[in-house]
C-alpha positions as CSV (number, residue, x, y, z in Angstrom):
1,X,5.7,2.3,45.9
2,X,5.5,-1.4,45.2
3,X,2.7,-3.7,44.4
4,X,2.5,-7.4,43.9
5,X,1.7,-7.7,40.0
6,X,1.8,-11.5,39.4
7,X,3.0,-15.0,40.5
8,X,5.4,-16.4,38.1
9,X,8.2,-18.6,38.2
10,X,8.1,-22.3,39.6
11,X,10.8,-23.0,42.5
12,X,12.2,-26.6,42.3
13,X,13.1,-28.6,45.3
14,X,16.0,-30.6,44.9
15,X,16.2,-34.5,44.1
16,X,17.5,-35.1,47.5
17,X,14.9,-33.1,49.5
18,X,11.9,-34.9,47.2
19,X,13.0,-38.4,48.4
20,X,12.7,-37.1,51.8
21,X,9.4,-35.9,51.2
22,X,6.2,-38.2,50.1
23,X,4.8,-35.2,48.5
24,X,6.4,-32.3,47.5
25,X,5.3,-28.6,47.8
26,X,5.2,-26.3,44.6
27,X,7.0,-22.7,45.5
28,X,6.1,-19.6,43.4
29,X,8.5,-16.7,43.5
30,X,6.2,-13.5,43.9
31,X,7.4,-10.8,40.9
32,X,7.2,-7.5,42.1
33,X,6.3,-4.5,39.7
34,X,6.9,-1.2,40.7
35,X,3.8,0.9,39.7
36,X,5.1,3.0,36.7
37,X,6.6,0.0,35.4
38,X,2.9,-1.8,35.6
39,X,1.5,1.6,33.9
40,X,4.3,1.2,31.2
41,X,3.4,-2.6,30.4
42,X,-0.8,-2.1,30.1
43,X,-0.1,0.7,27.8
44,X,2.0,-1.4,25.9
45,X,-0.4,-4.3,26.2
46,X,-3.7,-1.8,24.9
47,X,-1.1,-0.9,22.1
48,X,-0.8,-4.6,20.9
49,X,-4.7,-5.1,21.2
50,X,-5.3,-1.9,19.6
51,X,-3.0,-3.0,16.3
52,X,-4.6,-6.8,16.3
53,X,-7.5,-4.9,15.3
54,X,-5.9,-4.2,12.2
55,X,-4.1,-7.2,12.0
56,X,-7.3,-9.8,12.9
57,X,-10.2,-7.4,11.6
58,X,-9.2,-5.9,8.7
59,X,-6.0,-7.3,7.1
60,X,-6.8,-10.9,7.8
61,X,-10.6,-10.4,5.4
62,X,-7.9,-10.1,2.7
63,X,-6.0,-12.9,3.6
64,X,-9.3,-15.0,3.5
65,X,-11.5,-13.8,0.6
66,X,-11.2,-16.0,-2.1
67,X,-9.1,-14.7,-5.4
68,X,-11.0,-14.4,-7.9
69,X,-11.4,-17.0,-11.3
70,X,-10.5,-15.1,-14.5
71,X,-13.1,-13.7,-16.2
72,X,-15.3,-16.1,-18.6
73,X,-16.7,-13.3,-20.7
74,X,-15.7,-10.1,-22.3
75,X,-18.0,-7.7,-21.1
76,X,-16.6,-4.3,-22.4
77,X,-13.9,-2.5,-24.5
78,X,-11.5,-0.1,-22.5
79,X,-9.3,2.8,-22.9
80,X,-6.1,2.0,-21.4
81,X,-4.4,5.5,-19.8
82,X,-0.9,6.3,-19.5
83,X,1.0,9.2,-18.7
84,X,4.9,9.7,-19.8
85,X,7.1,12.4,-18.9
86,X,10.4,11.7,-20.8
87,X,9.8,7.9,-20.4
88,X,11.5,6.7,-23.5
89,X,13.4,4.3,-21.9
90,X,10.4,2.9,-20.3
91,X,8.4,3.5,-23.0
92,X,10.6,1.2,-25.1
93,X,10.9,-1.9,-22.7
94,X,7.0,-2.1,-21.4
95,X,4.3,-0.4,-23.7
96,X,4.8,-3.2,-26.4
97,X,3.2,-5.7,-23.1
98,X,0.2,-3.4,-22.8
99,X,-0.8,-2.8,-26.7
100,X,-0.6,-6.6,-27.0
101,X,-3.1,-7.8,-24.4
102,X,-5.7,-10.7,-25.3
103,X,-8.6,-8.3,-25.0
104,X,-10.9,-7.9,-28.3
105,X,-11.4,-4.7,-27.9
106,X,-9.2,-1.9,-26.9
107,X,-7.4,1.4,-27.2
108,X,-4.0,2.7,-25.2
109,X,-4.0,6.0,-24.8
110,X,-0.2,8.0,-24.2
111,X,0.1,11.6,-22.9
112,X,3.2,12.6,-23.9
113,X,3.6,15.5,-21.6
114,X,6.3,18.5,-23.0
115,X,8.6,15.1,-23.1
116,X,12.5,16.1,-24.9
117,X,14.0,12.9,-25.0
118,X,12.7,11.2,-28.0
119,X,10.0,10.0,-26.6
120,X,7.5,11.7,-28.8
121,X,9.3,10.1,-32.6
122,X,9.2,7.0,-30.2
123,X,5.7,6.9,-30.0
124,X,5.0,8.0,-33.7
125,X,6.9,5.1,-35.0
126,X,5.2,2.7,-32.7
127,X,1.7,4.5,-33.5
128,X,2.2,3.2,-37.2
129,X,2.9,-0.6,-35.8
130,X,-0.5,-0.5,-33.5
131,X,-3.7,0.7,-34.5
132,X,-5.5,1.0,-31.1
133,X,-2.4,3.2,-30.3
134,X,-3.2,6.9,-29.6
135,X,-1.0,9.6,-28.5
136,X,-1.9,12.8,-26.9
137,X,0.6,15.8,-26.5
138,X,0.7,18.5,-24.1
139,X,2.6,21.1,-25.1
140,X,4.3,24.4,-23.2
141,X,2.0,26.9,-22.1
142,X,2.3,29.8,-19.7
143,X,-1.8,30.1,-19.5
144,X,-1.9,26.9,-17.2
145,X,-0.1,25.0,-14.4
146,X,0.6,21.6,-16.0
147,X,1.0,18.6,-14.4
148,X,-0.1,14.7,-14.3
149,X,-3.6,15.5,-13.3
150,X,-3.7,18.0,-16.4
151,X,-2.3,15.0,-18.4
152,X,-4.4,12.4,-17.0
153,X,-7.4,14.8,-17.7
154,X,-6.2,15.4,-21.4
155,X,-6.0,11.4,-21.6
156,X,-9.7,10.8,-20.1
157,X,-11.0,13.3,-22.8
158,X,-9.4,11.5,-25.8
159,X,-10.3,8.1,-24.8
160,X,-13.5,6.9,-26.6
161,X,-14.3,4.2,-24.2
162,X,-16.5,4.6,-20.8
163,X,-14.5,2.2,-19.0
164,X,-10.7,3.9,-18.0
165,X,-8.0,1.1,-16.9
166,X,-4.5,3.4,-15.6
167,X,-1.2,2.3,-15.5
168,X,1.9,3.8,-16.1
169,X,4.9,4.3,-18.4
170,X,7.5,2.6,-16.3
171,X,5.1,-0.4,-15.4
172,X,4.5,-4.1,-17.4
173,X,1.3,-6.7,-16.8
174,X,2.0,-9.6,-14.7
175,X,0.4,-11.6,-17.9
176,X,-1.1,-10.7,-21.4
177,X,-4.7,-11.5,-19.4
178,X,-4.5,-8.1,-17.2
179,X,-7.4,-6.3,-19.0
180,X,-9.8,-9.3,-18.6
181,X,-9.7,-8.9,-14.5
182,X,-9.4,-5.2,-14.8
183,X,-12.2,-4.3,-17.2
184,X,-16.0,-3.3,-16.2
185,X,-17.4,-5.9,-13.9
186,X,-20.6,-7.6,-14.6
187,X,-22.3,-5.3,-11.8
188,X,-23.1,-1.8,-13.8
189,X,-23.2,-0.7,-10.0
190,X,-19.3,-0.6,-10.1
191,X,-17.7,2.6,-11.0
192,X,-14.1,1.4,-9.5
193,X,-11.8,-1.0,-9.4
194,X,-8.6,-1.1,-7.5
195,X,-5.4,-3.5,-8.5
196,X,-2.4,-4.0,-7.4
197,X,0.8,-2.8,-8.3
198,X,4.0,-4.6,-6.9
199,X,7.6,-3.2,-7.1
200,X,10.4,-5.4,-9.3
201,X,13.3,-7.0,-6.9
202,X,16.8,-5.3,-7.3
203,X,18.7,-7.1,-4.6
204,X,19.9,-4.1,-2.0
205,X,17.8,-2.9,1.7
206,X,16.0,-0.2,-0.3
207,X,14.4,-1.7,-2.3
208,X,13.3,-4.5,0.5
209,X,11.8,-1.3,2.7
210,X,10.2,0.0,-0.4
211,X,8.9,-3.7,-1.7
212,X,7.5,-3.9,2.0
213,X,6.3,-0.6,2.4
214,X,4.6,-1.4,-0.8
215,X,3.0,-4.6,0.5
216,X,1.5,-2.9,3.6
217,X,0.3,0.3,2.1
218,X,-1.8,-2.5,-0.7
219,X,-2.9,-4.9,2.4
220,X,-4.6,-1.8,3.9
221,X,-6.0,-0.1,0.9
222,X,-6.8,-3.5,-0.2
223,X,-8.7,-4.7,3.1
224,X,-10.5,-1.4,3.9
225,X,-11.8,-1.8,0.4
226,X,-12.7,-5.4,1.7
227,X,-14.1,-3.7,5.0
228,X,-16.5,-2.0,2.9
229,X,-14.0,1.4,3.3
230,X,-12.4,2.2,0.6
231,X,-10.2,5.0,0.7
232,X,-7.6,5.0,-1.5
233,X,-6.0,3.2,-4.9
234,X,-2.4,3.1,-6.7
235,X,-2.3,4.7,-10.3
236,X,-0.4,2.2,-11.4
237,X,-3.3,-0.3,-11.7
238,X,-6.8,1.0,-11.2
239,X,-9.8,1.5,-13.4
240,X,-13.1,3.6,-13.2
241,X,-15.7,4.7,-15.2
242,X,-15.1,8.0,-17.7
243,X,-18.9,8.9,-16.5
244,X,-18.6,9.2,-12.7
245,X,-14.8,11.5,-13.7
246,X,-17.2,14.0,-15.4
247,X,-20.1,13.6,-13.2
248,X,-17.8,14.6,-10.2
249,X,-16.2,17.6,-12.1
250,X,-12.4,15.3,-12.7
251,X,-9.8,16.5,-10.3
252,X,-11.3,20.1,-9.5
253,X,-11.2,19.6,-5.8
254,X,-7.9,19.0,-5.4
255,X,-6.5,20.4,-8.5
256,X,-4.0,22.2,-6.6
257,X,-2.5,19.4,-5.1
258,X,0.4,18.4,-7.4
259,X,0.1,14.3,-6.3
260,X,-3.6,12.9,-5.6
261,X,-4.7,11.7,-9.0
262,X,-4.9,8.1,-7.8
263,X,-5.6,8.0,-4.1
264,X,-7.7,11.4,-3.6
265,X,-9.9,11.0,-6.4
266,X,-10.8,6.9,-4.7
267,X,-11.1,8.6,-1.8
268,X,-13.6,11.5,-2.5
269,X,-15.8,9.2,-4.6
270,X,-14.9,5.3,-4.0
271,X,-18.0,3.9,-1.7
272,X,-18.8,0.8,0.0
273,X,-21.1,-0.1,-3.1
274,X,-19.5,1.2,-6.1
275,X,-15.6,-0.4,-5.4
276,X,-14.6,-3.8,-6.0
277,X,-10.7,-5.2,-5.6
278,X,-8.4,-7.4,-7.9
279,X,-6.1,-9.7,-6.1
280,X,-5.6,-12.7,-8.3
281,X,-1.6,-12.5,-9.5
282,X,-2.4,-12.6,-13.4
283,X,-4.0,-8.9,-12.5
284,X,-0.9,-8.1,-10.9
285,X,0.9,-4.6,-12.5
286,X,4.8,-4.3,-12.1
287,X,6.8,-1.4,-11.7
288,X,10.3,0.0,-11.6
289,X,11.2,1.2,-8.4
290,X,13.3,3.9,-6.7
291,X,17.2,3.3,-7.2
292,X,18.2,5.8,-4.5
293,X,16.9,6.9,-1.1
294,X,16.1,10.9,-2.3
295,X,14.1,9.4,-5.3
296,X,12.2,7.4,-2.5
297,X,11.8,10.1,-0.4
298,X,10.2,12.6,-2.9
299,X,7.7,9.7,-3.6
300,X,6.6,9.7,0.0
301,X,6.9,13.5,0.3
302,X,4.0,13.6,-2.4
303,X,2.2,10.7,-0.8
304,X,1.8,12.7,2.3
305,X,1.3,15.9,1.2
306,X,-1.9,13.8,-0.7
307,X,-3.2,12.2,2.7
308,X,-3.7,15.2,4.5
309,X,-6.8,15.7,2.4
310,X,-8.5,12.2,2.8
311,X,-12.1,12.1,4.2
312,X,-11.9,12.8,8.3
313,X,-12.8,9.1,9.3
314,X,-10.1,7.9,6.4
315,X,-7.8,9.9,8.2
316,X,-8.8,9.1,12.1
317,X,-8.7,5.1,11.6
318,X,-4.9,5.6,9.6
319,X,-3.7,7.7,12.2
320,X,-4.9,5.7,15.1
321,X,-3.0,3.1,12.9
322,X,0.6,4.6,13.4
323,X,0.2,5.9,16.4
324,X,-0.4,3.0,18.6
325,X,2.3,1.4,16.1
326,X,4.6,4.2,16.8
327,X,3.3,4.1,21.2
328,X,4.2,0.3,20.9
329,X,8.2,0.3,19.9
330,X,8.3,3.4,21.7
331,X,7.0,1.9,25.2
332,X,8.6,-1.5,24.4
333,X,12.0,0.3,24.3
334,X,11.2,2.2,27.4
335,X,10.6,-1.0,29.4
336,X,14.2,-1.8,28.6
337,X,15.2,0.8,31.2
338,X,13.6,-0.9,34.2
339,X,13.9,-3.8,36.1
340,X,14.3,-8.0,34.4
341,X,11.0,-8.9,35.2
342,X,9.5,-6.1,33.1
343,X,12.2,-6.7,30.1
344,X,10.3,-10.2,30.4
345,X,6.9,-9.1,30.6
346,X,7.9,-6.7,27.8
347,X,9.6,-9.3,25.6
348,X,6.2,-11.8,26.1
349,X,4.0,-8.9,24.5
350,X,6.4,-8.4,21.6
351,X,6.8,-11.8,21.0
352,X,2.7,-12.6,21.5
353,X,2.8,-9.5,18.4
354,X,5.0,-11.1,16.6
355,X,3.2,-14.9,16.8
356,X,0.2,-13.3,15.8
357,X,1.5,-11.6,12.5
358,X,3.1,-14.8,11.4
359,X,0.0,-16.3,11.4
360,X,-1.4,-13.4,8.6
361,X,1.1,-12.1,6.8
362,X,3.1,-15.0,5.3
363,X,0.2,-15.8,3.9
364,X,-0.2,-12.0,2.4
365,X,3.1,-11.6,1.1
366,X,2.4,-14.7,-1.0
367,X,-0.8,-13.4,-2.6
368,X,0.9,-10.0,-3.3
369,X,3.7,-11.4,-5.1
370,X,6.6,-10.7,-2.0
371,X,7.0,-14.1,-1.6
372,X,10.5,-13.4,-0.3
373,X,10.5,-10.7,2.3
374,X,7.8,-13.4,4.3
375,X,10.7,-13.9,7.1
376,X,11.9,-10.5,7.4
377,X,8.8,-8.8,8.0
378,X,9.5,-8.2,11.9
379,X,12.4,-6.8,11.0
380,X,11.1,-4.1,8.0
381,X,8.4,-3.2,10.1
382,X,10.4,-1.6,12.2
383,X,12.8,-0.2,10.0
384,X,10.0,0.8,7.6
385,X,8.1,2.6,10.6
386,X,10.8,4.7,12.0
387,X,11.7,5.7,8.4
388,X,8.5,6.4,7.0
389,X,8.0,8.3,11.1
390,X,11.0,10.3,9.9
391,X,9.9,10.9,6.4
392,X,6.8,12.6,7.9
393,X,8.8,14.7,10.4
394,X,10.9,16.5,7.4
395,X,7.8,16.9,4.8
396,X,6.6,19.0,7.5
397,X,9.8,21.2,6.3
398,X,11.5,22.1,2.7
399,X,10.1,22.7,-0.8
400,X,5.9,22.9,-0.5
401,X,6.1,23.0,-4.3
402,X,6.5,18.8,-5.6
403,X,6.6,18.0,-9.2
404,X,5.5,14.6,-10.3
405,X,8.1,14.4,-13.1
């Protein structure tokens, strides 16, 4: 079956037959769709409106909300948090950018957690060089499952502050002003605040796809918070208040769960009243990244073991998310099988998609410190979706049991 889908294409007349003629008729040639090829192209079509939701509702409040000033006033000392599993090496090169912060008032806190490699003599050297230094240890014990939640918990306890500002071992302050935009806001309403953590550069396509991967994973986190839906935040650079961790029992709901200790405890207890972001670049947290694709891929094995026990409506509107983006490449590729004038039709969508995300995200990877990866986002969309797509396939398979060190 055939049906007339649209008229396209302008027929010239020749020079010759215009002189002839004291006005000139315009021709149309009449494209013709078959029907499954029509189908195929409106489902591709509600796939691209379906992601410029995302793209025009959500992620574009964050490229518009103003970044905020630094902070005037000093409104609260803070207990810095860090959790080091044989992290000497990191240890060495960052801590000494955290313990000297211009903040009046403040204490970092190390869990040392059944580290061997020097890491605890490290620390006791240091401890007699800093005074709001502190170090916790967690020792060997057959009694109880230990982990980073267990160390985080151990840290919470020993800090002697309310407000709790996380990092961790292997991660250094974009500037020496990090606590100011990361301590308690002026609002006693706020129990949480969510930063953002960006990875170093190292020159090579993994760590582009995990740069990038980075970048989209913060501009969603980062605009839902925006959207007045927060669901999730990076350990790396987040604060809350030690009250609502005891008042909510710490991680007991999900204790179980060896990764969560960032992103399920936002998401059980982060509201649209109690969360606030940081965007401006001097609250910016660095971090090491991944130097080979099975480090990466353990990462994102514990990520996603994590999501599967977000909130149902935190879980509905991120799935929608990557399905449609996943329906999209899929029926774009599949309209490569039929006729030119769907390849065309096809190729408009995918460039319209494209137009409209170079209008946003430019503009995003500048505020989130990814600057350089602002013309080959196309590109590491793709590559990043069908990875990550993969990713999820095999962590439905292998080990169930994940350490996070």
């Amino acid at each position: 079956m055939r049906v007339y889908f649209c008229l396209i294409f302008y027929q010239h007349k020749s020079v010759l037959q215009i002189k002839n003629e004291k006005f000139a008729p315009a021709y149309f040639n009449v494209v013709i769709l078959t029907l499954p090829e029509i189908c195929l192209l409106s489902a591709l079509a509600f796939c691209l409106f379906v992601q410029l939701y995302y793209v025009l509702f959500v992620h574009l409040k964050l490229a518009k909300v103003a970044v905020e000033d630094t902070p005037d006033s000093i409104k609260s000392p803070v207990s810095v948090i860090i959790c080091a599993r044989n992290e000497i090496n990191n240890l060495e090169k960052y801590l000494p950018s955290i313990l000297n912060q211009h903040y009046p008032e403040f204490e970092v806190i190390v869990v040392n957690d059944r580290s061997w490699d020097g890491t605890e003599e490290f620390l006791e050297e240091l401890e007699k060089k800093h005074l709001n230094l502190k170090i916790v240890k967690v020792l060997d014990n057959d009694k109880f499952i230990a982990g980073k939640k267990f160390a985080v918990t151990m840290g919470i306890k020993a800090a002697k502050y309310d407000w709790l500002v996380f990092t961790d071992a292997d991660c250094s302050p974009e500037s020496e002003n990090w606590l100011k935009y990361m301590q308690q806001p002026s609002d006693d309403n706020i129990e949480i605040v969510l930063g953002y953590s960006p990875y170093l550069k190292k020159g090579s396509l993994l760590n582009a796809l995990i740069r990038f991967e980075t970048f989209f994973t913060a501009v969603n986190y980062l605009s839902f918070a925006l959207k007045s839906m927060p669901y999730m935040g990076v350990g790396r650079n987040m604060a809350y208040k030690k009250a609502l961790f005891f008042k909510n029992k710490g991680f007991a709901a999900h204790m179980h769960i060896p990764s969560g200790d960032d992103d399920l405890f936002v998401n059980a207890h982060a509201t649209a009243n109690n969360t606030e972001i940081r965007i401006n670049k001097n609250s910016h947290v660095w971090s090491e990244p991944n130097l080979t694709w099975a480090g990466y891929l353990r990462q994102k094995k514990r990520h996603f073991g994590a999501g599967k026990f977000y909130k149902f409506r935190h879980k509905f509107i991120l799935s929608l998310q990557i399905i449609f983006q996943f329906l999209f490449y899929v029926i774009f590729a599949s309209c490569m099988f039929f006729s030119m004038e769907a390849k065309y039709v096809a190729g408009g969508i995918l460039f319209l998609s494209i137009l409209i995300r170079c209008m946003v995200y430019p503009k995003l990877l500048n505020r989130l410190n990814y600057r350089d990866l602002r013309w080959w986002f196309p590109i590491l969309d793709i590559l990043l979706f069908f990875f990550l797509t993969l990713n999820g396939f095999l962590s439905l398979f292998g080990k169930k049991k994940v350490n996070w060190k």
